[in-house]
Each structure stands twice: as C-alpha cells, then as structure tokens.
N, C-alpha and C positions, 0 to 999 in steps of 0.2 A: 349783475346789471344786464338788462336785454339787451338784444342789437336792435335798433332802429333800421329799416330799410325803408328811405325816403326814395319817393317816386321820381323820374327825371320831367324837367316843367315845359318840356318839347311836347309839341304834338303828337300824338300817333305812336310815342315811343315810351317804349314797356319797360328800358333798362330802371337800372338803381342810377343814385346819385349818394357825393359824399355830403353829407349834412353842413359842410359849406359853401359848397357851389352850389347853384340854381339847375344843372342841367350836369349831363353825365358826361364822363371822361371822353365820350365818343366824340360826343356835339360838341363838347371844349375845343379838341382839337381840330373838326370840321369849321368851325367858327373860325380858328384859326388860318388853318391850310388856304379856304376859301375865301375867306374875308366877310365871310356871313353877319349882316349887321345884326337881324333878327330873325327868328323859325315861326312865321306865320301859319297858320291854321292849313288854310286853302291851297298855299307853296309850299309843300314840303322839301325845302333846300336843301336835307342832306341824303334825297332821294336823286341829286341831280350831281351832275359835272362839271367844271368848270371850263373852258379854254380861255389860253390868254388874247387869241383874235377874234373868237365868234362872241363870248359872253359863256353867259349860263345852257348848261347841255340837257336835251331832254334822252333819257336812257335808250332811246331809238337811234339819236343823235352821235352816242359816243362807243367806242371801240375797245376792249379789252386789251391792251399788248402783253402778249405771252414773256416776253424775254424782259420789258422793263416794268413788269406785273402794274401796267401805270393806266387809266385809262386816258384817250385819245379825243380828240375830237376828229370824226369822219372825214372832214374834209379837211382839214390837215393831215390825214393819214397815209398821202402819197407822200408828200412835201419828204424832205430829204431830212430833215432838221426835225421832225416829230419823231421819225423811225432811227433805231438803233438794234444795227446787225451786228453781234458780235464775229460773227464768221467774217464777211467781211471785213470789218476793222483787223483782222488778223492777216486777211491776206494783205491788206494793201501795205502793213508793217515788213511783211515779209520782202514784200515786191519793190519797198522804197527802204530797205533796212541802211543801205550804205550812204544816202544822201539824207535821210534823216540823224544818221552819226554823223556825218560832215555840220551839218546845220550844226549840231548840240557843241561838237567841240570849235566849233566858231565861235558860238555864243557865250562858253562857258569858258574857255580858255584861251581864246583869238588863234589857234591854230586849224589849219586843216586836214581833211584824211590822210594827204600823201602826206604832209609833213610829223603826222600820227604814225602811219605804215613805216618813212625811213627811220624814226627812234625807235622803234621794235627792233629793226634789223641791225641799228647799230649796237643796241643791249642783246642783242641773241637772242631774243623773246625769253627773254629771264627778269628776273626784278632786279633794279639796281641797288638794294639794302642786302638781301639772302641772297643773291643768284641763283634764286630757283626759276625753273623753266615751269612757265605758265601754261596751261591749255586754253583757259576762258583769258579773256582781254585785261591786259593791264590798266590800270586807273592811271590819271594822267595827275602828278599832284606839281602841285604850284604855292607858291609865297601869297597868303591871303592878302596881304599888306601893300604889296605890287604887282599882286598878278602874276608874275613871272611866271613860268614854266621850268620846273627843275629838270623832270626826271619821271618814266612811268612807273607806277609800284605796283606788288602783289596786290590785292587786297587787306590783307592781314598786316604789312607793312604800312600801306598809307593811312588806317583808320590807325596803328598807334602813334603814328606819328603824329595824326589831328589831335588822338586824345590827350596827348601831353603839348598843345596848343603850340607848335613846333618852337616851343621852347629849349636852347641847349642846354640849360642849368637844371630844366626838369630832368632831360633826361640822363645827363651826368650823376643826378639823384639817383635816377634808377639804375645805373650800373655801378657807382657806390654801394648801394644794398644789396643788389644781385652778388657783389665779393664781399660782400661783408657776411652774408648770409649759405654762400659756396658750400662752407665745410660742413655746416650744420646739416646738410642734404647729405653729403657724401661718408659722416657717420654716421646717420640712421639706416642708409644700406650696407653697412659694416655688418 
C-alpha cells in the first residue's frame, strides 16, 4: 500500500498533514497556543506573535528571549514581569536565603528560624532516630493530623517514617520481619 502525503490546507505552507486533520501538526498547535480562529490568505497568523497586552505582533514588533527561548513583545520588553534572568534570581536567593527559610517554616510548620536553630543545638545537630550528625539541614517532621512538631530528622529518617504513614503497627511489622529474617543474612555470610 502507498503512503499518501496529503498537503497542509493553510496558506503558504508546504508541510504534510495526517489524512485526518485539515492542516499540519504545526498550525494544530499554533491554533492552539494562539487562539487562531482562522489562517486567511492575506494574514498569515502563524507568521506573527502574539502578546497578551498589545494583541497580535508584527515580526518587527517582537523580541527573541535568549534564556526563555520565548518571543516577546518589544514593548513589554523592559517591564519586569516579561524578562527572566536566571542569574539574578540566584542571587537574590542567595542574598534572602535566611528569611526566606524563616517564611517556609512559618508557613509550613508555625515555627520560626530561632526556634529551628535552638532544636538543632538541643539535638547536637544529629538526627533524633540514628544520631548521626548531619552536615546539610535536618528536616523538621511533624504529626500530619495536628500539625504538631516532633523532632528534626536526617533525611533518610523522615521520608521512612512518611512512607510507612507514621504508623506504629506498620512499623512494628517492619522490625518483626527485620528478626524474623536476621539469621537468614547472617548464614549466607557463613
């Protein structure tokens, strides 16, 4: 059986189409993105750009952005809110690192930094499950159900304890099988 290579029914455009759509993968999606009701003759809409304050852009009209590979409209091109500098946004994380942790553990846990910094110093900056001494920040885990605040954990502590949904009957399971299963380890290195 042959291929059929049906023509796309946009103006001007040379691609293919799949023999059930009217028009090619390209213009499907620029119809979409844009909101293109129709590709008239005379307008060729997917020659142009969109903004959401000026309208439709003429290629004179719009801007390339190197870092959000997006084009622009010119005159939102100062505006603050069109442009994204990644350099920037790095430093100003760096230069607001402490008060934007302050924010997150308000928000996420009703605590704040100091009261973050003296549970460190009362755990010795170690985890309260293993006592291992941390180098990166301990997680702050808490009772889903009321919020409460227990205790800071390693990493590796606080996501098992989420994953057996701080169940104490799950994890009595798991140290039932952990001794049920002991010896069987300990004669294979026999």
């Amino acid at each position: 059986m042959a291929y059929i290579e049906y023509p796309c029914n946009v103006p001007f455009c040379t691609n293919t189409r799949d023999y059930k759509h009217p028009i090619c993968s390209i213009h499907r999606w620029e119809m979409y993105k844009f909101k293109v009701k129709k590709y008239k003759e005379l307008l060729p809409f997917w020659s142009t750009k969109r903004c959401d304050i000026h309208g439709y852009l003429r290629p004179s009209q719009s801007y390339f952005h190197p870092t959000n590979k997006n084009y622009l409209c010119r005159k939102c091109k100062d505006s603050k809110k069109a442009l994204h500098n990644p350099i920037q946004k790095k430093e100003y994380y760096k230069k607001h690192a402490l008060r934007m942790k302050d924010r997150d553990l308000k928000k996420n846990y009703g605590i704040n930094l100091d009261q973050y910094n003296s549970m460190i110093i009362t755990q010795n900056n170690c985890c309260d499950i293993c006592k291992v001494k941390s180098k990166k920040l301990l997680h702050v885990d808490h009772n889903h159900k009321t919020k409460k605040v227990r205790a800071l954990l390693c990493f590796k502590c606080n996501i098992g304890i989420g994953y057996f949904n701080d169940s104490i009957k799950k994890l009595q399971e798991a140290i039932n099988y952990l001794l049920r299963h002991q010896d069987e380890g300990e004669e294979a290195s026999n």
